[in-house]
C-alpha positions as CSV (number, residue, x, y, z in Angstrom):
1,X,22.7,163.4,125.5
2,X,20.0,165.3,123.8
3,X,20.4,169.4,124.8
4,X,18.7,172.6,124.4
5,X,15.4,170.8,124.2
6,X,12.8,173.4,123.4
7,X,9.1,172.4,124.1
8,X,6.0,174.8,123.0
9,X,2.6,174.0,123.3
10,X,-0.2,176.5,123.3
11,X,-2.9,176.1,120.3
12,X,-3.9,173.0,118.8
13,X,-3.9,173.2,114.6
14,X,-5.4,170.8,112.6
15,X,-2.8,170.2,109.9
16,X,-0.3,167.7,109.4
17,X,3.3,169.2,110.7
18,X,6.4,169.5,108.8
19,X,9.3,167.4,110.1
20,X,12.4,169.8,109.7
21,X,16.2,168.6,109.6
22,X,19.4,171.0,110.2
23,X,22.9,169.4,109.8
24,X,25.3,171.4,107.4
25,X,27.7,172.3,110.4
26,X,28.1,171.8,113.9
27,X,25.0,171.9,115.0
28,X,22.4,169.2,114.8
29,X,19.2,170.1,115.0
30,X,15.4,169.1,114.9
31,X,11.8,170.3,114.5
32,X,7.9,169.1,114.3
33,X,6.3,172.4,112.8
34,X,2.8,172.7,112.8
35,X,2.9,176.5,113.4
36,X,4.2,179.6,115.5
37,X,2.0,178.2,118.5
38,X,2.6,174.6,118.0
39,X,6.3,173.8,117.4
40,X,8.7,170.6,118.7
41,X,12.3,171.4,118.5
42,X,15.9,169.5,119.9
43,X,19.4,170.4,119.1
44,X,22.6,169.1,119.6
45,X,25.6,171.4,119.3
46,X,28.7,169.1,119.1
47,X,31.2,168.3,116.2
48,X,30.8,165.3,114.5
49,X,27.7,164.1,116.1
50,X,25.4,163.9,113.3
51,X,25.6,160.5,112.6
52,X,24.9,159.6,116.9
53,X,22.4,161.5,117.1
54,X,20.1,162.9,114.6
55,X,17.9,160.0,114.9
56,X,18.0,160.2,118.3
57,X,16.7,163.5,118.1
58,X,13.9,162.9,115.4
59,X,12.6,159.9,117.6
60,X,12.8,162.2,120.5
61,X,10.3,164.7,118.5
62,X,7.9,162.1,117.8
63,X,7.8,160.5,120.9
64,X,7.3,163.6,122.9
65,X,4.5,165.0,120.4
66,X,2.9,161.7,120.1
67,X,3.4,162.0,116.7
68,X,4.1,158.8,114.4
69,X,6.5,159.2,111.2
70,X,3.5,158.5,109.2
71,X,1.4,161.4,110.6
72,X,3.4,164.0,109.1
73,X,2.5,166.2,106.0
74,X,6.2,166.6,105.0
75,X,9.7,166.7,105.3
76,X,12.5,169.8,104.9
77,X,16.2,169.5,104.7
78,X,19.1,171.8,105.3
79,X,20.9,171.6,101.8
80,X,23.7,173.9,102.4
81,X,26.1,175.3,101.7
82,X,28.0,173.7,104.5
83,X,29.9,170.0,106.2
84,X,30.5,167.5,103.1
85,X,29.6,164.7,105.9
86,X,26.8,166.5,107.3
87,X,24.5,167.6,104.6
88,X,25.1,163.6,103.4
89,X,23.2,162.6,106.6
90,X,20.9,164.8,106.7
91,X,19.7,164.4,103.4
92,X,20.0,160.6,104.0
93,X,17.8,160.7,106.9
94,X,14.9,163.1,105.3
95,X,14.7,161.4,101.7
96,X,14.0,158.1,103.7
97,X,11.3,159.3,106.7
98,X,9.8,161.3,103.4
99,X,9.8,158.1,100.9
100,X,8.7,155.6,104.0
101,X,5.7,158.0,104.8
102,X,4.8,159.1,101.4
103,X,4.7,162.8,102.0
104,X,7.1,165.1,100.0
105,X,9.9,167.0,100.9
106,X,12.2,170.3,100.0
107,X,15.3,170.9,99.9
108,X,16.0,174.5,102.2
109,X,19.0,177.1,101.0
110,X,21.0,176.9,104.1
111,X,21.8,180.8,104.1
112,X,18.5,182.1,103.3
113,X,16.6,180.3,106.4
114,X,19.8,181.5,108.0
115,X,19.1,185.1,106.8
116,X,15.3,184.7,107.7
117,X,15.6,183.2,111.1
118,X,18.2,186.4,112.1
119,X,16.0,189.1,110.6
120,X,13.7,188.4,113.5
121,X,17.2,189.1,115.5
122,X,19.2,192.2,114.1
123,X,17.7,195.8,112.9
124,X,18.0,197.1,108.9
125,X,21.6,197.0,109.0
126,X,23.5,195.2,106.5
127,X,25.0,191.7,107.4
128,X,27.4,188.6,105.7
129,X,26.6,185.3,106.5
130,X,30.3,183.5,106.4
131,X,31.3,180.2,106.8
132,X,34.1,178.6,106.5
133,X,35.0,176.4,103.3
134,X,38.6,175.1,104.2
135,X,41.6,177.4,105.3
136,X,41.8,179.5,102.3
137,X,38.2,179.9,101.1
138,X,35.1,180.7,102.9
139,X,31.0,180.8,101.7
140,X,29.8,183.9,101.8
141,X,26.8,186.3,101.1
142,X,25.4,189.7,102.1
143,X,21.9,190.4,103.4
144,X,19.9,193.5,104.5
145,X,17.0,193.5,106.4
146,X,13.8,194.6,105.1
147,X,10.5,195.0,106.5
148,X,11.1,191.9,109.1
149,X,12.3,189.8,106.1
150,X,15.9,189.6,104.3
151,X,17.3,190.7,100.9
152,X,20.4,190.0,99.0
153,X,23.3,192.4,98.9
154,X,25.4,189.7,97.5
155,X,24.4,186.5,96.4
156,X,26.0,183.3,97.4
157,X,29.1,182.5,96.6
158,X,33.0,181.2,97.7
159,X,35.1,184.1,98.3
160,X,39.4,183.9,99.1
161,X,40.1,185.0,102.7
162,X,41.9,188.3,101.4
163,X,38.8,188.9,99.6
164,X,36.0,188.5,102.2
165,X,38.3,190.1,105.1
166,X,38.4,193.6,102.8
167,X,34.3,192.7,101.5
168,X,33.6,192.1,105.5
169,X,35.3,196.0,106.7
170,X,32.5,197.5,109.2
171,X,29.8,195.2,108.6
172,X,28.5,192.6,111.4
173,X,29.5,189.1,110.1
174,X,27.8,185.9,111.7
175,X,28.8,182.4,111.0
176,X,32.5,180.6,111.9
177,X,34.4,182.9,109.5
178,X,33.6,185.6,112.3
179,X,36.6,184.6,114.0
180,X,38.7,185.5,110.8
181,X,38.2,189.4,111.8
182,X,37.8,189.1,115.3
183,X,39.2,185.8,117.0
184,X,37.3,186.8,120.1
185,X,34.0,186.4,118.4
186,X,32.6,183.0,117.9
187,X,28.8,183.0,116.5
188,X,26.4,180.0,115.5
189,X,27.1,178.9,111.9
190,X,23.3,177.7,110.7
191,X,19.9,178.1,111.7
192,X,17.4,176.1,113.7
193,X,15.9,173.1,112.2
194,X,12.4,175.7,113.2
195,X,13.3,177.9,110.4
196,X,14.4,175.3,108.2
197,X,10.5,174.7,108.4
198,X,9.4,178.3,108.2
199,X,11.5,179.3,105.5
200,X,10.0,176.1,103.7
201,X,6.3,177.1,104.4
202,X,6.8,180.8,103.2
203,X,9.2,180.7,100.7
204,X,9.8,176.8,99.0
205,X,5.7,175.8,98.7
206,X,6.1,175.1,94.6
207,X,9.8,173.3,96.0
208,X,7.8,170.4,97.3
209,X,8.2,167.1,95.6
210,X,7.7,163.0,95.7
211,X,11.0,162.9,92.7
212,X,13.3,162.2,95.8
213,X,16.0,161.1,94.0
214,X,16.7,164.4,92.5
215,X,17.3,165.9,95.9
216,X,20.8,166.8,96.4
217,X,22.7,168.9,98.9
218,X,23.9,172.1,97.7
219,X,27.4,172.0,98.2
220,X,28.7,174.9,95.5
221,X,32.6,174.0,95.6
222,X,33.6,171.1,93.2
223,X,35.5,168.5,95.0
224,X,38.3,167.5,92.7
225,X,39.4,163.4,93.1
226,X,43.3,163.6,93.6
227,X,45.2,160.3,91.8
228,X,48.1,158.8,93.5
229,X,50.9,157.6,91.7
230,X,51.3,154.2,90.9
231,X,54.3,152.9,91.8
């Protein structure tokens, strides 16, 4: 079942809106975004979901807005950091709505619509975005806030646990490595498929492109193949 469905409907524009997608963790999300007045938006927040029902969210959108797949003017993606399996579909789903209506897409830095969508959120304090990688590792980067907009402290990278425990000392950390300092804390790990389309508009407009096939998610960490022994 679809949740959190978020419905807002004031001004009419008269562009073409921006269909956004948001999958690198847990939650699965959705947006039409024509603008801050006129903006379609569903979420699912369940673990290993993606593949049920981000379609069922995206035909949820257009049927709702009245909206076909052809009528949009583009498509952004979540491209991580984030969920192997997740950023796959995800990228999956946008490269073939964007080739099958002809419009061009862009893939969105995960953290940095992250970052954007929170410094509408918190004050000019200093704050790590942290996810985790596996058990030993986590992704991690610093932003401040400044003038209703983020910087980098620390640019994106994979830190050891030891590492981003001492890194992470008196600073507000959102994301699933939150529970690494505090077990009692337990904050979303990704933005809003919304921001995925704001941070796209403000930020990405030279991103935009028709080479679809050069779109990849942004996953950082090499996976390494592991060879069995033949016996």
């Amino acid at each position: 079942m679809i949740q959190n469905d978020n419905l807002i409907l004031k001004d009419m524009t008269d562009y073409k809106p921006i269909l956004a997608i948001e999958t690198s963790d847990i939650l699965c999300s959705g947006a039409l975004y024509f603008s801050d007045d006129k903006c379609f938006a569903s979420s699912v927040y369940m673990e290993h979901s993606h593949s049920q029902n981000l379609f069922e969210i995206i035909e949820y959108l257009f049927n709702t807005s009245g909206i076909k797949p052809d009528q949009i003017g583009s498509v952004a993606v979540s491209g991580g950091p984030g969920s192997f399996t997740g950023l796959r579909i995800g990228m999956s789903a946008a490269k073939g709505i964007a080739s099958g209506a002809g419009v061009p897409m862009i893939v969105v830095p995960t953290f940095e619509a992250f970052a954007f969508q929170l410094s509408s959120l918190l004050s000019g304090e200093a704050f790590i975005i942290a996810n985790k990688v596996n058990k030993d590792e986590v992704y991690y980067s610093k932003f401040k806030i400044k003038s209703n907009n983020y910087i980098f402290v620390d640019e994106l990278t994979i830190l050891p646990i030891d590492e981003f425990i001492d890194r992470a000392v008196g600073i507000k950390v959102i994301g699933n490595a939150c529970n690494i300092i505090d077990e009692s804390q337990n904050t979303f790990s990704s933005p809003d498929a919304e921001y995925i389309a704001k941070w796209a508009l403000k930020f990405g407009k030279e991103l935009f492109s028709n080479e679809y096939d050069y779109f990849e998610p942004m996953y950082i960490k090499n996976f390494k193949v592991l060879e069995r022994d033949k016996k």
